[in-house]
C-alpha positions in Angstrom: -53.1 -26.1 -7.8 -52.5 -25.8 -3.9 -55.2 -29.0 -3.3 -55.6 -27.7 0.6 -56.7 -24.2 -0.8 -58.6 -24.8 -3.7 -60.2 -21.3 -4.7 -64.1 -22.5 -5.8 -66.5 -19.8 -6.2 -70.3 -20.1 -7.6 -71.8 -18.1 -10.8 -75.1 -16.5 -10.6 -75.6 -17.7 -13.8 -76.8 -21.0 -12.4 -79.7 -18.9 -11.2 -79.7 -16.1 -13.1 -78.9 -16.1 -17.1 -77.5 -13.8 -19.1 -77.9 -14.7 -22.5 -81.5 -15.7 -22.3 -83.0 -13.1 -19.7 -86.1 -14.7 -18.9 -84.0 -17.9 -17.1 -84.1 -16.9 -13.7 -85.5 -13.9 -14.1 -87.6 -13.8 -10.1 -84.6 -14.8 -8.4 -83.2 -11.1 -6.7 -79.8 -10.3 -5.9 -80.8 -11.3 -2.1 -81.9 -14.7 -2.9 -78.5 -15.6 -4.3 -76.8 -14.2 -1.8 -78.3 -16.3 0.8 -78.0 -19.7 -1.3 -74.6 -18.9 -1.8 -73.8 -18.0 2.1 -75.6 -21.4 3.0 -73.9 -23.2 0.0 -70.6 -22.7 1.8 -68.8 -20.8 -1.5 -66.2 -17.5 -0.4 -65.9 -16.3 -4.1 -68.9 -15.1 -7.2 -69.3 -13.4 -10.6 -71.2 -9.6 -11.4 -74.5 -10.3 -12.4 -77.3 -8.3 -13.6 -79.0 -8.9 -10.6 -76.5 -7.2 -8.5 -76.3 -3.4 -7.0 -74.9 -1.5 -9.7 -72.9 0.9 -7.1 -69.6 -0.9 -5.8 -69.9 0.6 -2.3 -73.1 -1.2 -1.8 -72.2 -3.9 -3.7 -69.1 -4.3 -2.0 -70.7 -4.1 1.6 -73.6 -6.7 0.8 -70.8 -8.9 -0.5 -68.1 -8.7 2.5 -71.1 -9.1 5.3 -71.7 -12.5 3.7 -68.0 -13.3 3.1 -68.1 -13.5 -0.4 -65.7 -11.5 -2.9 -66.1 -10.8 -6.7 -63.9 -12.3 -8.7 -64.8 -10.9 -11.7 -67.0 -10.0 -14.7 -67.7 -10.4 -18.4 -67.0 -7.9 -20.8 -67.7 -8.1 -24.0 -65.6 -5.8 -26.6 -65.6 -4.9 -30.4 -61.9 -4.5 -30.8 -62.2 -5.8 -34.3 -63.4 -2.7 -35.3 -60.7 0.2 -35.5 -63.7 2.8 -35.8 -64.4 2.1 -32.0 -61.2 1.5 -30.8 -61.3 4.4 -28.5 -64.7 4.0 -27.3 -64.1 0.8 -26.6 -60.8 1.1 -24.5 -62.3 4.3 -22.6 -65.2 1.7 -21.6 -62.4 -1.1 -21.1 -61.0 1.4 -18.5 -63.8 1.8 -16.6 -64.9 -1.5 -16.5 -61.0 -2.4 -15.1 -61.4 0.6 -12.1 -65.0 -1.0 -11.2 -63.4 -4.2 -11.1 -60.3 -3.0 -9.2 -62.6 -1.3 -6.5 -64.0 -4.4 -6.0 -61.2 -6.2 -5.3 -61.0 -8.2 -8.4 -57.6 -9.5 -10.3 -59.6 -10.8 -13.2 -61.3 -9.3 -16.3 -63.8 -11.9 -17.9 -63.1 -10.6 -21.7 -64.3 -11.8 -25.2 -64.8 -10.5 -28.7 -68.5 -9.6 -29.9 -67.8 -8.3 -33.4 -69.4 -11.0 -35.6 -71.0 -12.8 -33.1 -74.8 -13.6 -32.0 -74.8 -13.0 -28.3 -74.0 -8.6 -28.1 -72.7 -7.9 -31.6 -74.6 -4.3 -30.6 -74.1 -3.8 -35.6 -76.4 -6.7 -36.0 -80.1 -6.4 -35.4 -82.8 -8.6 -34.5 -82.7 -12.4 -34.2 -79.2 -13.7 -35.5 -78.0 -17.6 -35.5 -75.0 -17.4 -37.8 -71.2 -16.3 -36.5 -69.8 -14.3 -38.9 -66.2 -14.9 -39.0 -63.6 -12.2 -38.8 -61.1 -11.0 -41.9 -57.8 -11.2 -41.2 -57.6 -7.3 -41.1 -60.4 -7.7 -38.3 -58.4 -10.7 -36.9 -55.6 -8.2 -36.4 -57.9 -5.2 -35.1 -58.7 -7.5 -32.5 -55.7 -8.6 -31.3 -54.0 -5.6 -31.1 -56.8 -3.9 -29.0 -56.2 -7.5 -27.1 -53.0 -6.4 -26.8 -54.0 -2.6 -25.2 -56.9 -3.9 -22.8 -54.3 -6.1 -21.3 -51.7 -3.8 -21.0 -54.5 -1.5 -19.2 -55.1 -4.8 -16.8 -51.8 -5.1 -16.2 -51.3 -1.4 -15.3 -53.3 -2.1 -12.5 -52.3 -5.4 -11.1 -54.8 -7.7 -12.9 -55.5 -9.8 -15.5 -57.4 -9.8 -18.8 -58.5 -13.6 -19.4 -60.0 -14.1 -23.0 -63.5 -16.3 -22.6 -63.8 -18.2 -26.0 -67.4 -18.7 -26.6 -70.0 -20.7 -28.6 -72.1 -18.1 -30.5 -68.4 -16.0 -31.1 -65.8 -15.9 -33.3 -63.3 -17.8 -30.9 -64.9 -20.9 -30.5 -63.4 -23.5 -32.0 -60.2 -25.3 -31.6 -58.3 -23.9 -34.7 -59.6 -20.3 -33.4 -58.4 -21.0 -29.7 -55.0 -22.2 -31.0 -55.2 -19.0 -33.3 -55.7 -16.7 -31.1 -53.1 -17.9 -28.2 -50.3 -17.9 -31.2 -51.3 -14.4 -31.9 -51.7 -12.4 -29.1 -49.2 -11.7 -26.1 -49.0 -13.8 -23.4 -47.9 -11.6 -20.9 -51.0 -9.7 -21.8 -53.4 -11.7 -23.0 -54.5 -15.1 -20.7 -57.2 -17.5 -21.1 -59.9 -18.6 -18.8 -60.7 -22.0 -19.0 -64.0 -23.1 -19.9 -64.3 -26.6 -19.9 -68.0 -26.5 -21.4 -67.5 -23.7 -24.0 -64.1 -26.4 -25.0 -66.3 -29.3 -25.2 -69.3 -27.9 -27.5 -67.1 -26.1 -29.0 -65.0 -29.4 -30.6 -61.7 -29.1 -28.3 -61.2 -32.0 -26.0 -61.1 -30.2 -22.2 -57.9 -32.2 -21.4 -56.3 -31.4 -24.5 -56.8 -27.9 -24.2 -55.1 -27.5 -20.4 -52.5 -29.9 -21.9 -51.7 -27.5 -25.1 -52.2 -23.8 -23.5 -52.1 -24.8 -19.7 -49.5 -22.4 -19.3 -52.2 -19.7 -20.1 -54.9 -20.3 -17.8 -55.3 -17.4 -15.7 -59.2 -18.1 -14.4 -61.1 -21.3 -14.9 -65.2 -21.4 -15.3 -65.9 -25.3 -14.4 -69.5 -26.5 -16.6 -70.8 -29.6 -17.9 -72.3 -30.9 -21.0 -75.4 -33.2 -22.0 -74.2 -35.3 -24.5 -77.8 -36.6 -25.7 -78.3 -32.7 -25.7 -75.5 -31.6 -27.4 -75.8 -34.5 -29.9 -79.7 -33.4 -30.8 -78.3 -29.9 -31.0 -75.3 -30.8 -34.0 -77.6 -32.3 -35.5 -80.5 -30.3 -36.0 -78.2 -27.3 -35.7 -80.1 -25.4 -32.9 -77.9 -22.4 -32.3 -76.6 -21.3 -28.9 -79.6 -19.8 -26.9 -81.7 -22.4 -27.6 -79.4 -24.8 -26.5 -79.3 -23.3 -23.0 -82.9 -23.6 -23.1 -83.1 -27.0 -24.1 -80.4 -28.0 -21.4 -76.8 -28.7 -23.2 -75.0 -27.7 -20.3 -75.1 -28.6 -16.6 -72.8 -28.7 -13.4 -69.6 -30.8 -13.2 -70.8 -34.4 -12.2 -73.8 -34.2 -14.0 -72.4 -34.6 -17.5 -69.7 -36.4 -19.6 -67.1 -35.1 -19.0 -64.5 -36.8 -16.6 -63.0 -33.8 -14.4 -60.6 -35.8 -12.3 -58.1 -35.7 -15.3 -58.6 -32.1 -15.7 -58.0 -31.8 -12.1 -54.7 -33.3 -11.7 -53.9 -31.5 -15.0 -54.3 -27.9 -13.4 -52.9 -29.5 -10.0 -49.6 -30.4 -12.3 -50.0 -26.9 -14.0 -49.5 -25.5 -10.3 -52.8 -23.3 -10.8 -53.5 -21.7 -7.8 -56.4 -19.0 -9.1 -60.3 -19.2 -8.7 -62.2 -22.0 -10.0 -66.2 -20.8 -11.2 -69.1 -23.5 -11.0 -71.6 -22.5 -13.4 -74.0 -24.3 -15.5 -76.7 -22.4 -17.7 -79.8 -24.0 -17.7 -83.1 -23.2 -16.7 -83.9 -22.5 -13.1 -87.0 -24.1 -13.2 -86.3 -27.7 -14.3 -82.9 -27.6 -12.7 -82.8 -26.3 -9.3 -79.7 -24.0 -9.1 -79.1 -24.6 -5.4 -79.4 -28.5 -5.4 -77.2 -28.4 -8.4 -74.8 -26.5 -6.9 -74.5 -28.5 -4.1 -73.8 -31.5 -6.1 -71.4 -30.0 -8.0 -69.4 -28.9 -5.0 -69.6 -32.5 -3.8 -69.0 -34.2 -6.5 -65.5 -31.9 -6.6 -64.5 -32.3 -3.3 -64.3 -36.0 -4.4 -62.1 -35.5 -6.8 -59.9 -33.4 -4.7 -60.0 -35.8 -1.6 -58.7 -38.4 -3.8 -55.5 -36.7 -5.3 -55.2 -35.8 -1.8 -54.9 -39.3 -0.9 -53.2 -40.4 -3.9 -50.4 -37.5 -3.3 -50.0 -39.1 0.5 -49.8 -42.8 -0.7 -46.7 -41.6 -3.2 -45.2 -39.6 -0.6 -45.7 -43.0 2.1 -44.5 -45.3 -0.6 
């Protein structure tokens, strides 16, 4: 990580949810534009909120100096009956992307999960893990969507997830031993780690050398505690506030900092914390967040010149 030009970029979701749609729901795709723009931040996510055609979107973007970095996509490689659909809508999602300037595509596994497994219906709280068959359906259409990325000069990073099947350590570890790592990279989450059961540091320690894109959150302890216990599942968690903005939680970022700055990672950094809007107000969040960061990178900043003077 190049500590003079640290890439930090903002997620709408800190205004604007997307697994519980009625967070945020008021604010419109001008309101975060401005707040962003006035928050200082060059870099942002896709959101639901956004102008659907990449012309506009990319024009209402550039006059406020902000680029798109990426967007999520969720996929249901691990089942071979919709294979093809789902690389023909891989594709397209990849040219949007591209046409937007992007090098990133925010990817992660649906089948069996309870946040867009499109099979199951109604209210669902329990992952259903995959087969080993499915396991393998997966990773080979893993395999294909990255080779599609790489086709066109970008990136698939794989976004393990609470509410998925990869989202735990043993499935993280599982599913960087499996898959190719020329075509297959992670992104980062250092909340998804945490609830998950994988220790942040430990993770960029183990598979540093497969970050490709980094989402920086937060987590409540007392919140996340109450939610292991009384096994609240994932949507109600948001609600209830498990997550937050770095500096506003437990965990200790400077370690993961100098970890990535050892790493040499030089790719965008996401704040985002999903919580409600209207207890936790995304703009003085943000804001705090970005401080609290710019802490951390002023003192490895002035830790690097000491060595260097000693």
């Amino acid at each position: 990580m190049k500590l003079d030009k640290t890439k930090l970029g903002i997620s709408p979701i800190n205004w604007v949810n997307e697994d519980v749609l009625t967070l945020g729901d008021h604010y419109t795709f001008e309101d975060l534009l401005g707040d962003f723009s006035s928050l200082g931040f060059s870099a942002t996510e896709n959101c639901r909120k956004f102008p659907k055609d990449p012309d506009v979107l990319k024009t209402a973007l550039a006059e406020k100096g902000i680029r798109l970095t990426s967007q999520w996509k969720g996929v249901l490689f691990s089942d071979p009956a919709r294979r093809d659909e789902e690389l023909k809508s891989y594709r397209q999602h990849v040219d949007f992307l591209k046409r937007m300037g992007s090098e990133h595509v925010v990817t992660c596994e649906l089948g069996g999960s309870i946040i867009g497994d499109p099979r199951r219906q109604g209210i669902v709280e329990n992952v259903i893990p995959l087969t080993p068959e499915e396991w393998g359906y997966m990773v080979e259409g893993l395999n294909q969507a990255g080779e599609i990325c790489r086709e066109n000069g970008m990136k698939l990073v794989y976004h393990y997830h609470i509410g998925t099947v990869v989202e735990k350590p043993d499935e993280i570890d599982r599913l960087m031993a499996s898959t190719n790592p020329d075509l297959v990279h992670l992104l980062y989450d250092t909340g998804h780690a945490y609830y998950g059961g994988y220790d942040p540091l430990e993770l960029i320690q183990k598979h540093g050398d497969r970050v490709g894109y980094v989402h920086l959150k937060d987590i409540r302890q007392s919140v996340l505690d109450r939610v292991m216990e009384s096994g609240i599942p994932f949507q109600a968690s948001v609600i209830a506030g498990v997550f937050t903005v770095p500096g506003d939680g437990c965990i200790d970022f400077g370690p993961i900092f100098r970890a990535l700055n050892d790493r040499e990672y030089d790719g965008w950094m996401i704040i985002e914390a999903e919580q409600d809007p209207s207890v936790a107000n995304p703009y003085e969040y943000a804001k705090l967040s970005k401080r609290y960061i710019d802490g951390i990178i002023t003192d490895m900043t002035d830790s690097g010149t000491e060595k260097e003077d000693e």
